[in-house]
MMTF fields as JSON, N, C-alpha, C and O atoms, coordinates in Angstrom:
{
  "mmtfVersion": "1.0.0",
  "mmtfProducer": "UNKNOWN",
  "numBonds": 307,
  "numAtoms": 308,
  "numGroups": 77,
  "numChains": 1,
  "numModels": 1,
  "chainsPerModel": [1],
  "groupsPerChain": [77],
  "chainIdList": ["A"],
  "bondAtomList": [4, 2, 8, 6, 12, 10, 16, 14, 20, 18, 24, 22, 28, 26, 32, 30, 36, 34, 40, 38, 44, 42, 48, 46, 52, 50, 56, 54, 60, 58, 64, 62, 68, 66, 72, 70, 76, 74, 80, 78, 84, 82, 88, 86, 92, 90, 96, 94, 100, 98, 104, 102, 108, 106, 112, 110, 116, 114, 120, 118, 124, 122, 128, 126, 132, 130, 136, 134, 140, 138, 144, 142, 148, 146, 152, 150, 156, 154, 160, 158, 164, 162, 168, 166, 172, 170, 176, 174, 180, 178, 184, 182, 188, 186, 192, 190, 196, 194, 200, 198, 204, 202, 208, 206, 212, 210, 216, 214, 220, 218, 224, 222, 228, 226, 232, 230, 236, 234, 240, 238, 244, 242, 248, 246, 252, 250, 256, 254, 260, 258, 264, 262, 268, 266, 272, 270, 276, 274, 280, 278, 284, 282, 288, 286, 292, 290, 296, 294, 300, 298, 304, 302],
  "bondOrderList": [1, 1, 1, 1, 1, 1, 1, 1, 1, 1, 1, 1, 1, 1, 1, 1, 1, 1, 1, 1, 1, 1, 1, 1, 1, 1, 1, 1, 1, 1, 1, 1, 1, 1, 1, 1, 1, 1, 1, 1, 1, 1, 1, 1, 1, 1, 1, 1, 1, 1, 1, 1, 1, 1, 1, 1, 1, 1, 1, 1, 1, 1, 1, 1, 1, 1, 1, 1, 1, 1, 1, 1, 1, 1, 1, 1],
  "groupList": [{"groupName": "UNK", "atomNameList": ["N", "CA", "C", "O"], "elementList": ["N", "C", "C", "O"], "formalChargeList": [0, 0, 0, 0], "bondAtomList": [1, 0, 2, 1, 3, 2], "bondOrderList": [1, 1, 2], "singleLetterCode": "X", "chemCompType": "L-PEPTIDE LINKING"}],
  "groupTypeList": [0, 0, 0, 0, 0, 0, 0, 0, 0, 0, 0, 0, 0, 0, 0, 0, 0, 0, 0, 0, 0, 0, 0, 0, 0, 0, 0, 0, 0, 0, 0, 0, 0, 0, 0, 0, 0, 0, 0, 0, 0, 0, 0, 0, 0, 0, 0, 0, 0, 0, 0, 0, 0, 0, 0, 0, 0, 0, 0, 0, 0, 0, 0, 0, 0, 0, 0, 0, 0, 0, 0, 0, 0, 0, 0, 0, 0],
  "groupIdList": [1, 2, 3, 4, 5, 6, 7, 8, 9, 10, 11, 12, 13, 14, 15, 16, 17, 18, 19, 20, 21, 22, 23, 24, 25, 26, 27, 28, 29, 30, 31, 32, 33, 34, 35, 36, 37, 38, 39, 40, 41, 42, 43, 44, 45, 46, 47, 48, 49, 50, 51, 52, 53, 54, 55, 56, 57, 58, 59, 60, 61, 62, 63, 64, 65, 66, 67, 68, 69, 70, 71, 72, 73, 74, 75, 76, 77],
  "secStructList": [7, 2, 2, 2, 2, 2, 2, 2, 2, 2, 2, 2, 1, 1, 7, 4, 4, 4, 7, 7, 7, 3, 3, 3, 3, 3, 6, 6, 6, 3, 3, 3, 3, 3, 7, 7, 7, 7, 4, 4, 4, 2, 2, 2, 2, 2, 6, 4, 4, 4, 2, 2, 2, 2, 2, 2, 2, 2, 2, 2, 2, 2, 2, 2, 2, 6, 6, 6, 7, 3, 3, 3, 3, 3, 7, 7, 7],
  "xCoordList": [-76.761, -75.947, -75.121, -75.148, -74.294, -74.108, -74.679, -74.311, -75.871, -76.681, -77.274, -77.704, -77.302, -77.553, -76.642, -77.039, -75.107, -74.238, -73.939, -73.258, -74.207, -74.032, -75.275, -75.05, -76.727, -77.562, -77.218, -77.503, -76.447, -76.871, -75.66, -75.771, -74.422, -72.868, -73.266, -72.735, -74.538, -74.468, -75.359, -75.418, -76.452, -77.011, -76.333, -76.681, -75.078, -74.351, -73.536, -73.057, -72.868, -71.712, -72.047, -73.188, -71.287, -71.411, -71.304, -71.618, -70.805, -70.011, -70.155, -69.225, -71.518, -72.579, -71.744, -71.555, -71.282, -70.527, -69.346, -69.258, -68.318, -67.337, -67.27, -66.341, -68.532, -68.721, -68.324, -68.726, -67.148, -66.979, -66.604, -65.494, -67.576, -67.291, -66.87, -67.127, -66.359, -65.349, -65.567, -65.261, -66.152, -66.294, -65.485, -65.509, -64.9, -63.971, -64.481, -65.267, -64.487, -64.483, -63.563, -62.454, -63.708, -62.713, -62.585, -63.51, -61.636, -61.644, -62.28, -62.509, -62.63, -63.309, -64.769, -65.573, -65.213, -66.877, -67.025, -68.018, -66.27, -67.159, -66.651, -65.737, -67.34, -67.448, -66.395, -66.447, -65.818, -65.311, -66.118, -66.413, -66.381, -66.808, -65.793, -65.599, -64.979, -64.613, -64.847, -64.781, -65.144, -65.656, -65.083, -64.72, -64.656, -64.083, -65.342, -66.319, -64.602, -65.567, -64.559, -63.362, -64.848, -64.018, -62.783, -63.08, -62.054, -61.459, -62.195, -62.096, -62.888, -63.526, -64.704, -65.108, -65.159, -66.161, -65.973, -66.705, -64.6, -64.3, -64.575, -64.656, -64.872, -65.642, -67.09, -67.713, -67.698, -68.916, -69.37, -70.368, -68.015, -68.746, -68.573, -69.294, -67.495, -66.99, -67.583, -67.643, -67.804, -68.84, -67.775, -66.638, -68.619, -67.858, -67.687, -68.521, -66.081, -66.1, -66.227, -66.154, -66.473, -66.768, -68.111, -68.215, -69.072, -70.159, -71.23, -72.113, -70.902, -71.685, -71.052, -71.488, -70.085, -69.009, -69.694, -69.806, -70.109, -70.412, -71.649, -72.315, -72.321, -74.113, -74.301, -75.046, -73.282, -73.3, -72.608, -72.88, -71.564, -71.515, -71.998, -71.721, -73.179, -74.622, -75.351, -75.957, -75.526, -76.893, -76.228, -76.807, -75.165, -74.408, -74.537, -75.128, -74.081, -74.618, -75.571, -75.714, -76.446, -77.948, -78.646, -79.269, -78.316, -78.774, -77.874, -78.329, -76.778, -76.446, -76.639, -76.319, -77.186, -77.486, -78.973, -79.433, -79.478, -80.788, -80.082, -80.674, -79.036, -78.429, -77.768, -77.658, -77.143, -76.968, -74.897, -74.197, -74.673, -73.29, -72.572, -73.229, -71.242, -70.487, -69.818, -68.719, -70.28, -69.697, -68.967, -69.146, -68.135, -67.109, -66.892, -66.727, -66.99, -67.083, -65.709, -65.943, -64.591, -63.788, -63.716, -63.977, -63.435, -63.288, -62.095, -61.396, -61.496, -60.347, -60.184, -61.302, -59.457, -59.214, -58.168, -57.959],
  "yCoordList": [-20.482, -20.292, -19.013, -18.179, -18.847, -17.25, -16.273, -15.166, -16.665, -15.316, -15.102, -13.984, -15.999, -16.104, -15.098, -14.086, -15.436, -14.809, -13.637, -12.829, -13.358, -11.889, -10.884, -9.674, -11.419, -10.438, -10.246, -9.195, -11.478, -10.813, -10.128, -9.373, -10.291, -9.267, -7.893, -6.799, -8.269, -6.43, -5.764, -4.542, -6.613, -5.751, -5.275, -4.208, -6.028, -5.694, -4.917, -4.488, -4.249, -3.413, -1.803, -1.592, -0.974, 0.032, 0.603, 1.699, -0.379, -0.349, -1.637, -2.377, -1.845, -3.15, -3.215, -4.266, -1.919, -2.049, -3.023, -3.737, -3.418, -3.594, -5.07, -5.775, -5.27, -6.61, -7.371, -7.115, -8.734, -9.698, -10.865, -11.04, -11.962, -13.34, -14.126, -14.012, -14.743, -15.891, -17.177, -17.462, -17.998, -19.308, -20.477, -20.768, -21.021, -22.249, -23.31, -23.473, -24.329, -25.679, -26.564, -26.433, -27.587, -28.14, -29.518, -30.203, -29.842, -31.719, -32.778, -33.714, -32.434, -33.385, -32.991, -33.726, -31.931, -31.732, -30.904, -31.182, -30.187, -29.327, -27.689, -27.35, -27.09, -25.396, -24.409, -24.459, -23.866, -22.584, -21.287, -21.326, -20.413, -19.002, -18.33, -18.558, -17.246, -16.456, -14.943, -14.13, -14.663, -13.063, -12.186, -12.817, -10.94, -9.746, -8.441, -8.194, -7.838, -6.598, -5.287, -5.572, -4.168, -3.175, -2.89, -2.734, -2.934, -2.776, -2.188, -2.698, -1.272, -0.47, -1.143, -0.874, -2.386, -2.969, -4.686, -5.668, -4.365, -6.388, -6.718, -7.871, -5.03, -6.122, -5.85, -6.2, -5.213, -5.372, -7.072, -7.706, -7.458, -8.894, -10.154, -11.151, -9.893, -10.637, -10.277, -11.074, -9.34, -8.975, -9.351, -9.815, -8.952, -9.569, -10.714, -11.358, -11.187, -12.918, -13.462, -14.691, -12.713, -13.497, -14.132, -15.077, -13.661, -14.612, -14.255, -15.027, -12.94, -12.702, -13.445, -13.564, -13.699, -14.606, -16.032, -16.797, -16.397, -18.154, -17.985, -18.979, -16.72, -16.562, -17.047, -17.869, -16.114, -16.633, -17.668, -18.117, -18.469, -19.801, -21.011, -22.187, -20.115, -21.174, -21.359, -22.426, -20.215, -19.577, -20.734, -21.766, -20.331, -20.635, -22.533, -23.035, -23.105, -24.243, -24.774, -25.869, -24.118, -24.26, -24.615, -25.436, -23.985, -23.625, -24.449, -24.516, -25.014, -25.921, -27.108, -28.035, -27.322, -29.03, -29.527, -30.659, -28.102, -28.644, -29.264, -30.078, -28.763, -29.639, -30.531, -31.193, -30.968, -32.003, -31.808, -32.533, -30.154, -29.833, -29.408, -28.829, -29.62, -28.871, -27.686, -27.701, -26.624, -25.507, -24.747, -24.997, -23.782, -23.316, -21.595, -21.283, -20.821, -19.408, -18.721, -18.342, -18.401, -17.828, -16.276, -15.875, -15.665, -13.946, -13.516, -13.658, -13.027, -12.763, -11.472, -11.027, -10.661, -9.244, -9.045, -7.934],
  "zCoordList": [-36.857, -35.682, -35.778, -34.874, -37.019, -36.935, -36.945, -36.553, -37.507, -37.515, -36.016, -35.731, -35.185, -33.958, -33.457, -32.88, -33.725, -32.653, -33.387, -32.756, -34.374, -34.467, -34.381, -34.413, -34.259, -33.929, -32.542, -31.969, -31.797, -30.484, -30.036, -29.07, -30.643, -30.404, -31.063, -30.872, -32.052, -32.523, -31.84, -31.979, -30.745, -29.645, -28.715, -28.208, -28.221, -26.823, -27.013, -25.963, -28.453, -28.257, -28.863, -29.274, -28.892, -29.347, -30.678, -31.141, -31.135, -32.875, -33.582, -33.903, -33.81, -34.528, -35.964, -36.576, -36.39, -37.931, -37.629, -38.629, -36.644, -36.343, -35.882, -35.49, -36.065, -35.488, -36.725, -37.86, -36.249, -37.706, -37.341, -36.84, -37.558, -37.397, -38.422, -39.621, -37.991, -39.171, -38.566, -37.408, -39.469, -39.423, -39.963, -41.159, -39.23, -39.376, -39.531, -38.598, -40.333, -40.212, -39.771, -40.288, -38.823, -38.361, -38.697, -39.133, -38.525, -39.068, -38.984, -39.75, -37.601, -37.001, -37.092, -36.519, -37.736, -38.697, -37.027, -36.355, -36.623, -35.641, -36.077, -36.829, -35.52, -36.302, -35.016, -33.787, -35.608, -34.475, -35.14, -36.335, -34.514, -34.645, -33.828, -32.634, -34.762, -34.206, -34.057, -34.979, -32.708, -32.69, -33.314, -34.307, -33.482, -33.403, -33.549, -34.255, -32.405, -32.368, -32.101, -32.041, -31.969, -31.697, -29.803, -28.618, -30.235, -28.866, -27.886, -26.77, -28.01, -26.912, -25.966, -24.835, -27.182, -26.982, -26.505, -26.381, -26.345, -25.732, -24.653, -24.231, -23.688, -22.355, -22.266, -21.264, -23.31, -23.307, -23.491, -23.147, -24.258, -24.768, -23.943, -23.906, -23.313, -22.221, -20.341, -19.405, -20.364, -19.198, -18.075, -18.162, -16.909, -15.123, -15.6, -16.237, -15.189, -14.996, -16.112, -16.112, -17.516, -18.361, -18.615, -19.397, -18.008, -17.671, -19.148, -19.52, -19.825, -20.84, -22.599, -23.744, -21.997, -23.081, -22.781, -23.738, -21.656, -21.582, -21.685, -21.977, -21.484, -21.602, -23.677, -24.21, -24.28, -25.932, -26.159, -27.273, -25.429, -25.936, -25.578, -25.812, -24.643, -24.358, -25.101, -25.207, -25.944, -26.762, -28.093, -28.432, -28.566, -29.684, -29.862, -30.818, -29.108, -28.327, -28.395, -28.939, -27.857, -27.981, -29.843, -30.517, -29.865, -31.517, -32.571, -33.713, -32.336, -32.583, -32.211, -32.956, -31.018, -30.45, -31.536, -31.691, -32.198, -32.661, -34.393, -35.101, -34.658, -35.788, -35.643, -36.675, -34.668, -34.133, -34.952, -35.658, -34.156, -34.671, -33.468, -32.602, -33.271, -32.261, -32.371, -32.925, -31.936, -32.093, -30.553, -29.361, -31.244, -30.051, -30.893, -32.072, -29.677, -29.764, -29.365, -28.217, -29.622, -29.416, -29.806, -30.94, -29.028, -28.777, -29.028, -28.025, -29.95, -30.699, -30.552, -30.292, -30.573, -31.178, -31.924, -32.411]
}
């Protein structure tokens, strides 16, 4: 699942080096991922409306329902 969300945050931005996710475990056995990418590049990731932010915590989602884990994508800077 991370490797999921970071091949696809290091296609959408301009500064793939800058890209850094941090993975949380949470109490209740579900996962947070948190983004960080370069300032220049936070609305590449977040798009109009946000809609490219819910397009990866579909994907993210996705790829977790096949482990049968709950995960949640937060965009930090």
């Amino acid at each position: 699942m991370k490797e999921v969300l970071e091949i696809i945050a290091k296609a959408l931005v301009d500064y793939p080096d800058q890209v850094d996710i941090k993975q949380i475990e949470n109490e209740d056995g579900s996962i947070t991922f948190e983004l960080r990418v370069a300032e220049s590049d936070m609305g590449k990731v977040i798009g109009k409306q946000g809609r490219i932010a819910k397009a990866l915590r579909t994907v993210v989602k996705a790829a977790a329902s096949r482990e049968n884990k709950k995960v949640s994508v937060d965009i930090v800077e």
